[in-house]
RODO-2510 file (C-alpha; in nm, 4 decimals, decimal comma):
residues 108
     n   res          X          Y          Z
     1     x     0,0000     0,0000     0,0000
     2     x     0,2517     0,2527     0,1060
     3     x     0,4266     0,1517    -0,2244
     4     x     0,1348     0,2770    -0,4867
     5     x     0,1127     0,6043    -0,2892
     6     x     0,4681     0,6937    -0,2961
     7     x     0,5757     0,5877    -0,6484
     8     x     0,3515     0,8470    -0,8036
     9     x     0,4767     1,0987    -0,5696
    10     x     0,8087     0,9942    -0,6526
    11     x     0,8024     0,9932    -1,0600
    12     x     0,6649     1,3300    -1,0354
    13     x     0,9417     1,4997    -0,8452
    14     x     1,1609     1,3188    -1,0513
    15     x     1,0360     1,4177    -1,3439
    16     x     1,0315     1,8289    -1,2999
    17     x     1,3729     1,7950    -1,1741
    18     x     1,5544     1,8893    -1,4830
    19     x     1,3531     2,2117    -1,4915
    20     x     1,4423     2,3012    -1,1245
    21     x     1,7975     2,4304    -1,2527
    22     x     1,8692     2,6671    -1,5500
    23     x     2,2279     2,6218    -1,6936
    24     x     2,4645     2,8212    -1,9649
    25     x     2,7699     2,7563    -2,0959
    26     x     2,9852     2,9988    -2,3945
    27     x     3,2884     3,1839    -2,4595
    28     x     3,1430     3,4828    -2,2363
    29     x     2,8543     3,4498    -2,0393
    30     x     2,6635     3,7035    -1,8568
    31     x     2,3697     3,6512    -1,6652
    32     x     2,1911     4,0180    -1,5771
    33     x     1,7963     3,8770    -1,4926
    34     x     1,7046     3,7280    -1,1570
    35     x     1,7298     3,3171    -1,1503
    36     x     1,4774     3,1770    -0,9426
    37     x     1,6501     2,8392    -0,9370
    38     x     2,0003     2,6767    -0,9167
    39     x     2,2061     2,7811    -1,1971
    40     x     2,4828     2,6157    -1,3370
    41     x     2,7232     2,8285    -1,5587
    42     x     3,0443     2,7333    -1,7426
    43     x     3,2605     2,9140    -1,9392
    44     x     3,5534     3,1532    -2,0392
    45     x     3,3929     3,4883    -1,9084
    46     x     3,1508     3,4797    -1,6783
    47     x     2,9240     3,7704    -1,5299
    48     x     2,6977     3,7165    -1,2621
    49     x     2,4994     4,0833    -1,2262
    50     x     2,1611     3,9636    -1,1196
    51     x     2,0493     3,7756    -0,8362
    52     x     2,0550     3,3768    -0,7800
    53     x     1,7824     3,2461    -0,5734
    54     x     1,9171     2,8660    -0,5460
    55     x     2,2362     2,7046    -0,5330
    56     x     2,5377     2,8332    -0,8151
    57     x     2,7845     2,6087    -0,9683
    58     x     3,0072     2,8384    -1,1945
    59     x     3,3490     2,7378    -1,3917
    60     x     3,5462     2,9459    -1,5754
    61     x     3,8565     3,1689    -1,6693
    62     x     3,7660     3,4782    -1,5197
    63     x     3,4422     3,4860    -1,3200
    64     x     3,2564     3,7968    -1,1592
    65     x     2,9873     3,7566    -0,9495
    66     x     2,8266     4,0678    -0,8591
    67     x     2,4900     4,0362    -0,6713
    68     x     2,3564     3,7943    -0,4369
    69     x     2,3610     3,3956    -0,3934
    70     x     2,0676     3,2865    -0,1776
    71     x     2,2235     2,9439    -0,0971
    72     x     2,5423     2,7452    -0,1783
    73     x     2,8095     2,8589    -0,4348
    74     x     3,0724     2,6108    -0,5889
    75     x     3,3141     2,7858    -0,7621
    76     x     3,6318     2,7620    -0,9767
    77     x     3,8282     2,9673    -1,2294
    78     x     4,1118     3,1255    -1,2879
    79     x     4,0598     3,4846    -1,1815
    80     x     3,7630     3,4970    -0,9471
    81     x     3,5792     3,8233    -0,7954
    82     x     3,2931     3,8153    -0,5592
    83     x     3,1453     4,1312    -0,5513
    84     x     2,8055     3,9836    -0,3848
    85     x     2,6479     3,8738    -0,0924
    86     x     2,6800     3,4742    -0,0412
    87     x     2,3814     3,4066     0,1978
    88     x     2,5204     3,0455     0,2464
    89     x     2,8316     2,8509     0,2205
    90     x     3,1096     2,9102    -0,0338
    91     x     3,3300     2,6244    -0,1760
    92     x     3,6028     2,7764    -0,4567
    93     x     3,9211     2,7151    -0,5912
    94     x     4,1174     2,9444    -0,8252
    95     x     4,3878     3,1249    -0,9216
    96     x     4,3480     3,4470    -0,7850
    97     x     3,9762     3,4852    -0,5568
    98     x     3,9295     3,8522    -0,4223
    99     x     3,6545     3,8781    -0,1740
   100     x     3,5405     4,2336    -0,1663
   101     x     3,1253     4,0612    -0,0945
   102     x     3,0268     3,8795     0,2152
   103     x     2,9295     3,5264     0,3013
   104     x     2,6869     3,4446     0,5645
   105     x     2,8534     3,0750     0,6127
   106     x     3,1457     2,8859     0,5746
   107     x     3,4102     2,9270     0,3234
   108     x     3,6494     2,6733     0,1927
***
């Protein structure tokens, strides 16, 4: 019984999870409207000027993030500026990171 009710409940969740995250990749990349999901971001340039209202995942050369992360941010690149407010824990790796932002967490 408690079988039939959950697998529905589970197939469902399952399936709208690909639309839960938004992701973009590209030479340059710059993101300047609110996400109101985890975003996922790779590439050579990348501009972070709006909001992010989920986790963010972001690769790339030289990365600027200058507005807010609601919750986690993963992070690596080769020149890295945070600029924001991290309302959660920060995980990055990089050549150069300058934190001129805040985070509300942990940072590793």
């Amino acid at each position: 019984m408690k079988i039939s009710i959950l697998l529905p409940f589970l197939v469902s969740v399952l399936s709208f999870h690909p639309v839960m995250a938004q992701m973009h990749s590209g030479d340059k990349v710059i993101i300047d409207e609110a996400v109101n999901k985890d975003l996922y971001v790779a590439g050579g340039t990348v501009i972070i000027n709006a909001p992010v209202n989920g986790d963010l995942v972001v690769t790339g050369g030289t990365i600027m993030l200058n507005d807010t992360v609601a919750e986690d941010l993963l992070i690596a690149g080769g020149n890295i500026s945070i600029d924001g407010v991290i309302l959660d824990d920060v995980r990055c790796a990089g050549g150069s990171i300058q934190l001129n932002g805040s985070v509300q967490e942990t940072m590793l």
